[in-house]
C-alpha positions in Angstrom: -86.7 -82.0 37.7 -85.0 -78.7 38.5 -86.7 -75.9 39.8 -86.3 -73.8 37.0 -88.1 -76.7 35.4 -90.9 -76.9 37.6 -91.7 -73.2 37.8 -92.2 -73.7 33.9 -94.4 -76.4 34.2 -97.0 -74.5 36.8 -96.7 -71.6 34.7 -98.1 -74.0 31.7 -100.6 -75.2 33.7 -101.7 -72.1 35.6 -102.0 -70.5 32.0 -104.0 -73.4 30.6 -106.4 -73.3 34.1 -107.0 -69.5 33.1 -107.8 -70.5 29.3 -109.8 -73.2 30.4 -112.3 -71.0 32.8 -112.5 -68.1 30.8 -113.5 -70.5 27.4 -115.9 -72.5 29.1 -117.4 -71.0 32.0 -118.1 -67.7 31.8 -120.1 -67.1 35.3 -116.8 -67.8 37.1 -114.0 -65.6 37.4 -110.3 -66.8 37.3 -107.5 -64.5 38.6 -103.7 -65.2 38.8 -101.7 -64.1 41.2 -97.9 -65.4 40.8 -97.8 -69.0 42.7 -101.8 -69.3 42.6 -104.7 -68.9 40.7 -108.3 -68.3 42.4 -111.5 -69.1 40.8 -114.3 -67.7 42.3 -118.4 -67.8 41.8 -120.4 -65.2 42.3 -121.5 -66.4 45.9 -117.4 -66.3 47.1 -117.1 -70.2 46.6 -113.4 -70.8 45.5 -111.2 -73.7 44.3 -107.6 -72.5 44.8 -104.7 -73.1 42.6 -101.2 -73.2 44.0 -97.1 -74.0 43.3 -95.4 -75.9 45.9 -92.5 -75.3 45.0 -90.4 -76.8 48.2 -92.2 -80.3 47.2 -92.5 -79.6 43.4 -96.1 -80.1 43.4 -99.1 -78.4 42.8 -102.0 -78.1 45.7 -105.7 -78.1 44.2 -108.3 -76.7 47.6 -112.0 -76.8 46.6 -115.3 -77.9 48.6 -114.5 -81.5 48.0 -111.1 -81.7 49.7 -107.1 -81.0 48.9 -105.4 -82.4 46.2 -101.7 -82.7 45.5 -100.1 -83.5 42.1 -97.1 -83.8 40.3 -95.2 -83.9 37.3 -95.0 -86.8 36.1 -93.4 -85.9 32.5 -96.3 -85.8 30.8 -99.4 -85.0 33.0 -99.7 -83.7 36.9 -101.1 -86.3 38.7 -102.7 -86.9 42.2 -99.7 -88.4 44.5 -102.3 -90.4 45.8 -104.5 -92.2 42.9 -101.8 -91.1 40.0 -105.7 -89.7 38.4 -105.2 -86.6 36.3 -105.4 -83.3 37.0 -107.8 -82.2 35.3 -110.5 -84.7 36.4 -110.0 -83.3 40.0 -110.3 -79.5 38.4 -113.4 -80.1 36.1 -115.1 -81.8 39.7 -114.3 -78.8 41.8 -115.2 -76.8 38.8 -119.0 -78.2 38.6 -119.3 -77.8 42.0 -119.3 -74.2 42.3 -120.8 -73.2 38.6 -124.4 -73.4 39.9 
């Protein structure tokens, strides 16, 4: 994938994150700031969003650990487990929407 490429697909993603918070969970509060997005609850917990760009992947940091994932076409997925994105992000998400 080029970078050009990859940029677009973490700008998809990053865009969908914000959608996704702001829909569902009201009590947190989602802020993009170019390569990362922060989600934040009210007591300062955060999961942090960020581009990779050198390694074209996408870094996930919440109270349960860090998470890398990449493209894989179709989905970012864990470099580890190949699980989805998402799974990790709705995890991190519950534990900090108390």
């Amino acid at each position: 994938m080029t970078e050009t490429e990859y940029l677009q697909q973490t700008q998809i993603l990053f865009n969908a994150v914000m959608t996704h918070i702001e829909d569902n969970y009201p009590d947190l509060d989602a802020q993009s700031q170019g390569a990362i997005v922060e989600i934040e609850n009210d007591e300062g917990q955060k999961i942090i969003i960020n581009q990779q760009t050198p390694m074209q992947e996408v870094w996930l940091a919440a109270r349960s650990g860090g998470y890398h994932f990449k493209w894989n076409g179709a989905n970012w997925v864990n470099t580890r487990d190949g699980a989805d994105f998402w799974g990790f992000l709705n995890v991190a998400v519950a534990q900090i929407n108390t």
